[in-house]
C-alpha positions in Angstrom: 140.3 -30.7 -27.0 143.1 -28.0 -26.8 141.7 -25.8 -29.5 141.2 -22.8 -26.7 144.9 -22.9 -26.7 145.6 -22.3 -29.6 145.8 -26.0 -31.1 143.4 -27.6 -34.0 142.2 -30.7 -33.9 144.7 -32.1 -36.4 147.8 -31.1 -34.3 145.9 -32.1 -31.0 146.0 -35.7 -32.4 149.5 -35.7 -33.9 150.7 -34.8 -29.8 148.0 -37.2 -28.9 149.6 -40.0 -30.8 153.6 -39.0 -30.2 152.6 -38.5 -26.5 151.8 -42.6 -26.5 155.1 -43.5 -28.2 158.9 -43.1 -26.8 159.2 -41.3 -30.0 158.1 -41.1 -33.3 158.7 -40.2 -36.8 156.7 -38.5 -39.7 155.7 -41.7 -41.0 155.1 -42.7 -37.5 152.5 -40.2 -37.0 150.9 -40.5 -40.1 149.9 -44.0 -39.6 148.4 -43.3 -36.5 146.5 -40.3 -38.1 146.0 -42.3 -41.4 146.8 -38.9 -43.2 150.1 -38.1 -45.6 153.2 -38.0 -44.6 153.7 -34.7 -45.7 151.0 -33.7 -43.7 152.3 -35.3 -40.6 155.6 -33.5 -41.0 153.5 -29.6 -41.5 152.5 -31.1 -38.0 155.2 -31.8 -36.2 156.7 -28.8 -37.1 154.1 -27.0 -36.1 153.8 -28.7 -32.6 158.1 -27.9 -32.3 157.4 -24.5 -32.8 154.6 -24.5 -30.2 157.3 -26.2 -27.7 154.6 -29.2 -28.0 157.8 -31.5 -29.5 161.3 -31.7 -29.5 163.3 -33.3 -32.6 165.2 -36.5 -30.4 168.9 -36.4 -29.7 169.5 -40.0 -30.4 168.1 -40.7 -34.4 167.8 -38.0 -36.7 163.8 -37.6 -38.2 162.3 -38.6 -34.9 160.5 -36.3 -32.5 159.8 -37.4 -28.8 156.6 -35.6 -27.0 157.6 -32.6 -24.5 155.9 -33.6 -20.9 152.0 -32.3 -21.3 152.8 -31.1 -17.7 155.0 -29.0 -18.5 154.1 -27.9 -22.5 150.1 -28.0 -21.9 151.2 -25.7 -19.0 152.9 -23.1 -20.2 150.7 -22.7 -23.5 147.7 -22.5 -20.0 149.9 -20.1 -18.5 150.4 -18.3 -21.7 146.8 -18.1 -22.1 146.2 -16.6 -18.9 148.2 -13.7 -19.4 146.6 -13.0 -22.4 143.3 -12.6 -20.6 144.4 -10.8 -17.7 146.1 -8.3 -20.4 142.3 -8.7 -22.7 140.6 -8.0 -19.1 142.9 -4.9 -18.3 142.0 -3.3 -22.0 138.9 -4.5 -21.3 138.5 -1.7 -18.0 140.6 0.7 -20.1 137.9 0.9 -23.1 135.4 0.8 -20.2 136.5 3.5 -18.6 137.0 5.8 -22.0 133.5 4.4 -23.2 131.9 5.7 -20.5 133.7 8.9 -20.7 132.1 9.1 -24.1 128.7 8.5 -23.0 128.8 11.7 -20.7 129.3 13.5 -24.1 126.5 11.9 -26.0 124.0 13.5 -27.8 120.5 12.4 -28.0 121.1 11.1 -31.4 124.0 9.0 -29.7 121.6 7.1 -27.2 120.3 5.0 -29.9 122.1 2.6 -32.4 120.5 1.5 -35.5 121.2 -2.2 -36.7 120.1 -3.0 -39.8 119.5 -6.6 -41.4 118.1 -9.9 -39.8 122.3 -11.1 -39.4 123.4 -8.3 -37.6 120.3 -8.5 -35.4 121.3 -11.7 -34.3 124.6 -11.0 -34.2 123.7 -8.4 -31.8 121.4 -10.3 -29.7 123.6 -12.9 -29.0 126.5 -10.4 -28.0 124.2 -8.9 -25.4 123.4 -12.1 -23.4 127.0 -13.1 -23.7 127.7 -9.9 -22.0 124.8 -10.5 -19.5 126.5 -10.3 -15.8 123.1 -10.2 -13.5 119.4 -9.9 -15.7 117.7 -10.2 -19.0 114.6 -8.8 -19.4 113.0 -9.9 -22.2 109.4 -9.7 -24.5 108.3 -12.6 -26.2 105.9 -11.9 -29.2 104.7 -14.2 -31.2 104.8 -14.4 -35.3 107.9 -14.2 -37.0 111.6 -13.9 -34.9 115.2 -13.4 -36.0 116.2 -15.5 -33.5 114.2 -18.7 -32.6 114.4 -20.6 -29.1 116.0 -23.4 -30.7 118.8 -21.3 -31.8 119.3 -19.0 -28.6 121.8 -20.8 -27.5 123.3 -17.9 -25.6 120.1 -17.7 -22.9 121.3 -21.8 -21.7 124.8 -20.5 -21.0 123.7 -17.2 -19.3 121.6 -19.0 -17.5 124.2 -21.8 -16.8 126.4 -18.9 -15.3 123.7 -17.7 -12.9 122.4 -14.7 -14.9 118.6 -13.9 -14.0 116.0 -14.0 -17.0 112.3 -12.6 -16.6 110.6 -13.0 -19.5 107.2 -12.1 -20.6 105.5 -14.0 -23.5 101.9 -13.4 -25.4 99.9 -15.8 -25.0 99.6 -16.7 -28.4 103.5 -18.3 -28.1 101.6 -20.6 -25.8 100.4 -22.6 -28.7 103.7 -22.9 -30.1 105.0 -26.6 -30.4 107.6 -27.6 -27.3 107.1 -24.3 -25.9 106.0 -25.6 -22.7 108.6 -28.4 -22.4 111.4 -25.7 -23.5 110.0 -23.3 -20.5 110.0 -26.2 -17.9 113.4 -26.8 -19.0 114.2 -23.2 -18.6 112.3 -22.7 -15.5 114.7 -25.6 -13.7 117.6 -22.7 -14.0 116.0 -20.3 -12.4 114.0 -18.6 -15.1 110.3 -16.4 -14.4 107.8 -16.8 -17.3 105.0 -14.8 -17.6 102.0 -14.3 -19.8 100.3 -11.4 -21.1 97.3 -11.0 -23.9 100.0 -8.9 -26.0 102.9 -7.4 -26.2 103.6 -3.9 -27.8 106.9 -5.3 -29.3 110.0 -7.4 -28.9 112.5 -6.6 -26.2 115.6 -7.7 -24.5 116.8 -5.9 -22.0 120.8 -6.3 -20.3 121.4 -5.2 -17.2 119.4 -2.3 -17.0 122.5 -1.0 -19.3 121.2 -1.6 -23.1 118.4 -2.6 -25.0 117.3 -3.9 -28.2 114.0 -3.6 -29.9 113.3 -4.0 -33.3 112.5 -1.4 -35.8 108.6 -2.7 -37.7 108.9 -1.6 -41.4 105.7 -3.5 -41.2 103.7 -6.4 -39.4 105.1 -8.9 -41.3 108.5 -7.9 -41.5 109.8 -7.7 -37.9 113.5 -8.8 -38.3 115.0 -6.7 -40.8 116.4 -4.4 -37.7 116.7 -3.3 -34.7 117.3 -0.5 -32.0 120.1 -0.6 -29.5 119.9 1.9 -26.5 122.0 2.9 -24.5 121.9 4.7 -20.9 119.4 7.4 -21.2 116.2 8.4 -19.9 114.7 6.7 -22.9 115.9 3.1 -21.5 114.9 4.6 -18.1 111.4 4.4 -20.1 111.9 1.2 -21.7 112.5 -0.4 -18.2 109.8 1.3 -17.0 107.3 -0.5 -19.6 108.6 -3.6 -18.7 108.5 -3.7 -15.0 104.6 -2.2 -15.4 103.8 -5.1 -17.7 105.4 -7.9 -15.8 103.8 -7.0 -12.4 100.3 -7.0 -14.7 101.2 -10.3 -16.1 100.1 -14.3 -15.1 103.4 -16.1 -13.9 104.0 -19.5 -15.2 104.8 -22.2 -12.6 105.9 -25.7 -12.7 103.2 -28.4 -11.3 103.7 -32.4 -10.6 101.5 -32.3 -14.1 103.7 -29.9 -16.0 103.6 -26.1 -16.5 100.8 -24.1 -15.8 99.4 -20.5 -15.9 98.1 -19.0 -12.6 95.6 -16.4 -13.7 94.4 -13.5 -11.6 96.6 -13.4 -8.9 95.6 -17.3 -7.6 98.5 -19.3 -6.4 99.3 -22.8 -8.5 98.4 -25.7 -6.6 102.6 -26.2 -5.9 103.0 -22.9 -4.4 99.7 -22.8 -2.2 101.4 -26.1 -1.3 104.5 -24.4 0.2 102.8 -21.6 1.5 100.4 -23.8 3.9 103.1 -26.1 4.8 105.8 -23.4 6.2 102.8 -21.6 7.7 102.4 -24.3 9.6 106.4 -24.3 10.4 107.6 -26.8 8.3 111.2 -25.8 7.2 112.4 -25.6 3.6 113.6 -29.5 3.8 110.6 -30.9 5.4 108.8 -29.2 2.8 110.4 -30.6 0.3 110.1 -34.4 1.2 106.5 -33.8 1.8 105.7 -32.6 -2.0 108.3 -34.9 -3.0 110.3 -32.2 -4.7 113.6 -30.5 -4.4 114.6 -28.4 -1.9 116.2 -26.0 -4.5 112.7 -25.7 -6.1 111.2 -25.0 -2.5 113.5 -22.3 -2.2 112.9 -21.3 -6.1 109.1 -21.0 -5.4 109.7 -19.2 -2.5 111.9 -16.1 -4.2 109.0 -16.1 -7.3 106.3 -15.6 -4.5 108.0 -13.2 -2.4 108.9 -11.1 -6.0 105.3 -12.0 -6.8 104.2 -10.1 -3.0 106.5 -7.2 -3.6 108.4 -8.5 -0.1 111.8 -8.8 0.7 111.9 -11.6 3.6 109.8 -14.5 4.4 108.3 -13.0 7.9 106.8 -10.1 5.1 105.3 -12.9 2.5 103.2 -14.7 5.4 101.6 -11.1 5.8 101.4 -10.2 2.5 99.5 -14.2 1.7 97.5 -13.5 4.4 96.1 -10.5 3.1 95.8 -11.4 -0.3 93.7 -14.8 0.6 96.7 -17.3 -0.5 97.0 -19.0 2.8 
């Protein structure tokens, strides 16, 4: 609909319905929208001061449609502006914010945000922000935000931002969790599994973090620590990479998801790794497993990240030594 531009959905169908006429008048349009009459004339004035009507020349009370070409257009153009001028505050407070963060303090590196609300508010800001990776732990027990309503991770995800994620294995036995992480794991997302987790963790672009603050074992969600740039995040990262590297990686199978566990290849991946030893390329591959060539080149990046390698000449070495091939 054309609410982004400003329009809501009662006024979208009043221009919807004049746009289908030669013209129209207030009664007109609300028979079509079954609504008032009054109501349809707060709408078409509304839509002539938007430039989305024009009162016609030829019978007094009748509106004709201005061309969606050319009204749609300009309220698109309009729009556009208003984001290139959003975008150019956007460097200016970028620039003066991190003029500030020169000047912090060590009492300034850290945020405190209090209450479960805020906490989500929070959390959802940060992966909305997300422009390359979001590190994140997964405990289990109670969570201020559950999967079902992080709806934030499918559009960052959608937009080509990486997530590693590192789960107890406890949230294994969670209902749908495996089903939610194939789903996941089809965009490009890295599971992993670990006995336990120290705490809850998201982690944006090496830039912030958020952690929660445990009044107590069962309350986990009544706030939260933000950090910011600072040798303490430096720390916090720190944790992370050490833990993932320790962890099991998740990987998807012909039978589902499944854990590989002390350092053995899933049955898919050894797959893949025999068949381009042998010098299949990535497309042959893929027709023999009868899978994707984008998940051939998926598996691929997890096991080179897996090796610690950065090209494909390095991972044959690296499986050879470690017994994969």
């Amino acid at each position: 609909m054309l609410d982004v531009l400003g329009l809501d959905n009662r006024e979208t169908l009043a221009y919807r319905a004049l746009v289908s006429l030669p013209s129209g008048s207030a009664d007109d349009v609300a028979g079509a929208l079954g609504c008032a009459v009054e109501e349809s004339a707060r709408l078409l004035s509304s839509l002539e001061s938007k430039g989305l009507v024009a009162r016609s020349s030829s019978t007094e009370g009748r509106y004709v449609a201005s061309p969606p070409a050319v009204a749609i257009g300009a309220l698109i153009v309009q729009r556009q502006d208003d984001l290139r001028r959003a975008q150019l505050e956007l460097g200016s407070l970028t620039e003066m914010y991190r003029g500030a963060a020169t000047r912090r303090t060590v009492a300034d590196v850290v945020d405190v945000v209090l209450g479960p609300d805020a906490v989500r508010q929070r959390f959802a800001q940060l992966q909305m922000g997300a422009r390359r990776e979001v590190m994140v732990f997964v405990k289990s027990g109670v969570v201020a935000v559950s999967a079902e309503e992080n709806v934030e991770e499918d559009k960052a995800l959608e937009r080509g931002v990486k997530y590693r994620v590192v789960v107890e294995r406890e949230v294994l036995e969670r209902p749908g969790f495996f089903k939610a992480a194939e789903e996941a794991m089809e965009y490009g997302e890295e599971v992993r599994v670990t006995p336990t987790l120290p705490t809850r963790l998201v982690i944006v672009d090496r830039q912030l973090a958020l952690l929660p603050i445990l009044a107590s074992p069962e309350d986990q969600s009544g706030g939260a620590l933000l950090l910011h740039a600072s040798g303490l995040l430096e720390m916090v990262i720190a944790l992370f990479e050490r833990t993932w590297h320790g962890a099991s990686p998740l990987v998807t199978t012909k039978s589902g998801v499944e854990e590989v566990e002390g350092g053995r290849l899933g049955p898919l991946d050894a797959q893949i790794l025999r068949l381009l030893h042998a010098g299949l390329t990535d497309h042959a591959v893929a027709t023999q497993l009868q899978v994707s060539m984008r998940t051939v080149q998926r598996r691929v990046r997890v096991l080179m990240d897996t090796a610690d390698v950065e090209t494909r000449l390095q991972l044959g070495v690296e499986a050879a030594r470690r017994g994969w091939l």
